[in-house]
C-alpha positions, 0 to 999 in steps of 0.5 A: 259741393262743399267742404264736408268737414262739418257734415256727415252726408256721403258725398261718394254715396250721393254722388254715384248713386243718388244725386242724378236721379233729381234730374227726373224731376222737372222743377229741377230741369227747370231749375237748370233751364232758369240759371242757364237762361239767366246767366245770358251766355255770349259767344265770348263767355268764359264760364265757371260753374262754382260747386259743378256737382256731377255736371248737370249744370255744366252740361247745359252750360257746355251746350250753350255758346260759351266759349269755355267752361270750368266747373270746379267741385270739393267731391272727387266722386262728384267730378268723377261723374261730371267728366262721364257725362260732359267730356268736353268741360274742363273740371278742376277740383277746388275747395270752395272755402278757400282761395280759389285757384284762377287769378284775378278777372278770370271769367265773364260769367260765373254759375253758383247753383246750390251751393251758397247755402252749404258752405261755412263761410259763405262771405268767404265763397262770395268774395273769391267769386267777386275777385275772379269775375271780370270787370262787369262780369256776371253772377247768377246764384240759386240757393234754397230760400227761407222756409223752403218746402221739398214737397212743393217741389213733389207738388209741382212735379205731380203738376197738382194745381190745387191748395199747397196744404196737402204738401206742406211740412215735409221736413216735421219727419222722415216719416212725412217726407216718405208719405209724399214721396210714395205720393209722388212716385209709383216706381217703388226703386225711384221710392227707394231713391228718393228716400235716401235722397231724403236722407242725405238732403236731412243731413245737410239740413241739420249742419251747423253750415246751412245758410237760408235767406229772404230776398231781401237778406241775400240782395243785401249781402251780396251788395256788400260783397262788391255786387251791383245790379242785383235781381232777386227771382224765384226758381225750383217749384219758388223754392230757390232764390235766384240772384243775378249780379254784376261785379261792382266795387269791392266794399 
C-alpha cells in the first residue's frame, strides 16, 4: 500500500481484518497467477515486489525460482502480516512516494500489483521503479482500469456466464454494492467482510490520489517514463490493466 496521508481508509483495520479475505476470490487468485506468470521468473531473478501489501503476491513470487524477494510496503500492519505468512520474503518498509531505498539497477524484475492507481504521484512511483530496475530488466504492473466494475468481479467469482447488466453499477451506492454482495455470498460473516471491504475500497475511490487509465493512456505514460517494450492486457474479471515493460532509456 501507499502513503495514506491523503486518505481516510484504516490501513490497520484493512490489513488484520479484512483485506486476505480477497484471496476467496477467484478473480483475485487468478489476478495472483497472471502477474506472477507475466512477470517470467528465471532461476537468477532478483524480485521487488512494490506495495507487497500483506504478502499474497510475494508469496507466489517466493514459490517461483527466483533467486530473491524484497516486497516493500508503507503499512506496518501490512507487513506485519506479510512476514506471518512468507517467512522466507525479505519486507522492507519503504514509502512509495519518495526515493526508494536500493541503488540503482538493483532488481531484474520488479512487481507492482494495485498499487499505481493509489499513489499521489504516480510519475514520481514509476520513475524510481525505472532507476532500480536493471538494464533490461522487466516490469509487470496491474492497476484498475477505467471504468472498472467490482460487480463483475462477483460476477466472474459466481461463474454467472450470462449478460453482465445484472451486475453493473456497483459503485452508484453502498446500497447497490451490498445487494451483489449478499447476491454473491450465503455466509452471512463473509457478507459482513465484504461489506467492510466495500467500504474501505469507497474510500480509496473518493481520494483525490486515485488514478485510472485506458490502455492506451497507461502504454503512453509508461513509455515516458523510460519503459519500452510495452504490453497492454486485462487481469481481475478484465477489470485490472495488466502492463509488462522493459527498462528503456530514461526520457
Amino acid at each position: 500500500m501507499t502513503d495514506t496521508q491523503n486518505t481516510n481508509v484504516n490501513w490497520e483495520e484493512y490489513a488484520s481484518v479484512l483485506y486476505d479475505h480477497l484471496c476467496l476470490l477467484t478473480p483475485y487468485q487468478e489476478y495472483l497467477n497472471d502477474v506472477v506468470h507475466a512477470a517470467e521468473i528465471q532461476n537468477q531473478s532478483v524480485v521487488l515486489d512494490a506495495g507487497c501489501g500483506t504478502g499474497n503476491l510475494t508469496q507466489k513470487l517466493v514459490n517461483s525460482s527466483a533467486v530473491s524477494v524484497c516486497g516493500i510496503d508503507y503499512s506496518h500492519a501490512m507487513l506485519r502480516r506479510a512476514k506471518q505468512k512468507c517467512a522466507s520474503g525479505d519486507f522492507k518498509h519503504a514509502n512509495l512516494q519518495e526515493k526508494l531505498p536500493f541503488p540503482d539497477d538493483s532488481y531484474t524484475t520488479i512487481v507492482c500489483g494495485n498499487v499505481l492507481y493509489a499513489v499521489n504521484h504516480p510519475e514520481l512511483l514509476l520513475r524510481e521503479l525505472w532507476r532500480v530496475i536493471a538494464p533490461c530488466g522487466r516490469l509487470v504492473l496491474a492497476t484498475p482500469k477505467k471504468g472498472y466494475e467490482n460487480g463483475l468481479i462477483l460476477k466472474a467469482h459466481c461463474r454467472d456466464t450470462g449478460t453482465d447488466a445484472p451486475w453493473l453499477n456497483t459503485h452508484t451506492s453502498p446500497e447497490r454494492e451490498q445487494e451483489l454482495i449478499y447476491k454473491t455470498f450465503d455466509d452471512q460473516k463473509l457478507i459482513e467482510v465484504f461489506c467492510e471491504i466495500a467500504v474501505h475500497n469507497r474510500t480509496i475511490s473518493k481520494s483525490r490520489a486515485t488514478h485510472l487509465y485506458e490502455p492506451q493512456e497507461l502504454e503512453d505514460f509508461l513509455h515516458y517514463c523510460g519503459f519500452t517494450d510495452i504490453k497492454i492486457g486485462f487481469t481481475y474479471a478484465q477489470q485490472n490493466l495488466l502492463a509488462t515493460a522493459v527498462k528503456g532509456p530514461l526520457s
